[in-house]
N, C-alpha and C positions, 0 to 999 in steps of 0.2 A: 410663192413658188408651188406652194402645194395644192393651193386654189386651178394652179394654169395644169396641173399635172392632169387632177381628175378634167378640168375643161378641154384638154387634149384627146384625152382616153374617154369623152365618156359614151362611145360606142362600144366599147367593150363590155362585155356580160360582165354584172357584179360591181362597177366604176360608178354607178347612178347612190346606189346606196350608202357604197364607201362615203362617196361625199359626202351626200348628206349626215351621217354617223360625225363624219369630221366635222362639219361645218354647226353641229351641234354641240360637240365636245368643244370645241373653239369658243364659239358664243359664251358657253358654261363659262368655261375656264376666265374669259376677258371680263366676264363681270365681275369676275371672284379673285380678283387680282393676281392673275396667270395662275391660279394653282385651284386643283380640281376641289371639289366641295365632295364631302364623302359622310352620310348620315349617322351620326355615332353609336345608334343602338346597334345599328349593322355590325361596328366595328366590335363592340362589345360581343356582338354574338358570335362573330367568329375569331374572337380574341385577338384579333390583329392589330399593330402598332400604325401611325400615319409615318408617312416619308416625307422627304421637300416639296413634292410636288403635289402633295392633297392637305387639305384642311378639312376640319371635322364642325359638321352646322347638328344643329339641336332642333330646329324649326323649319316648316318649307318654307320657302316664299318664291316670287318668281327668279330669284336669283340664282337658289338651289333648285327648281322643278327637274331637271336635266341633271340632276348630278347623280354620283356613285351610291346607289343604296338596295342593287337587286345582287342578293347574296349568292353566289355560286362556290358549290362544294363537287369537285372531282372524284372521283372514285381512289384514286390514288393518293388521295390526304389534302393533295393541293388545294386551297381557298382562299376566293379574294371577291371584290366586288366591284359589280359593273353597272355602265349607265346604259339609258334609252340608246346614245348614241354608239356605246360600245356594240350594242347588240348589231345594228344597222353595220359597223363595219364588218363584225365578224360572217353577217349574212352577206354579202358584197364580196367579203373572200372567199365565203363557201360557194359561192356563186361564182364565181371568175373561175377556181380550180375546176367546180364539176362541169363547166361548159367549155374550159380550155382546149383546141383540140390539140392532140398528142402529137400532132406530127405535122409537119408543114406540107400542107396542100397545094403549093406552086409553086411554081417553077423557080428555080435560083434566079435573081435578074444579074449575078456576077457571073462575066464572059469565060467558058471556059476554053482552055489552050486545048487544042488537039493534037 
């Protein structure tokens, strides 16, 4: 479904990338038997615990290339870690709001009553 969504949208600014980011995370994730792979020294370093949905690899290989191990620390304390493919969606969103336009540029196609 989520494959048809971007294939619908992907004339939209910022829809080319999303996919791809997904269609990256997706790949990761199906080799690694549905749960993301997340590199442990990362984890170590910013002290953080794994959830259901990540697993923790020791070694690259091609199964991990794609996975969670680029460390992001917020200004506001918040930290977690991201992949190649995270990064592509979050450009793909940034990219969709800053091209968004604000307002709709035509005309209504529903009939109005006079």
């Amino acid at each position: 479904m989520l494959f048809l969504f971007f294939i619908w949208n992907r004339d939209i600014p910022g829809f080319k990338p999303m996919a791809v980011g997904a269609v990256l995370n997706g790949f990761t994730m199906s080799v690694n038997g549905g749960r993301m792979p997340v590199w442990e020294p990362t984890l170590k370093l910013l002290n953080l615990d794994l959830d259901f949905k990540h697993i923790a690899f020791t070694e690259f290989s091609w199964k991990t290339f794609l996975a969670d191990y680029i460390p992001v620390y917020l200004p506001w304390g918040r930290k977690f870690v991201i992949s190649v493919g995270d990064i592509l969606v979050f450009v793909g969103v940034f990219i969709f709001f800053a091209l968004k336009p604000r307002f709709q540029t035509q005309p209504s196609r529903v009939p109005h009553e006079s």
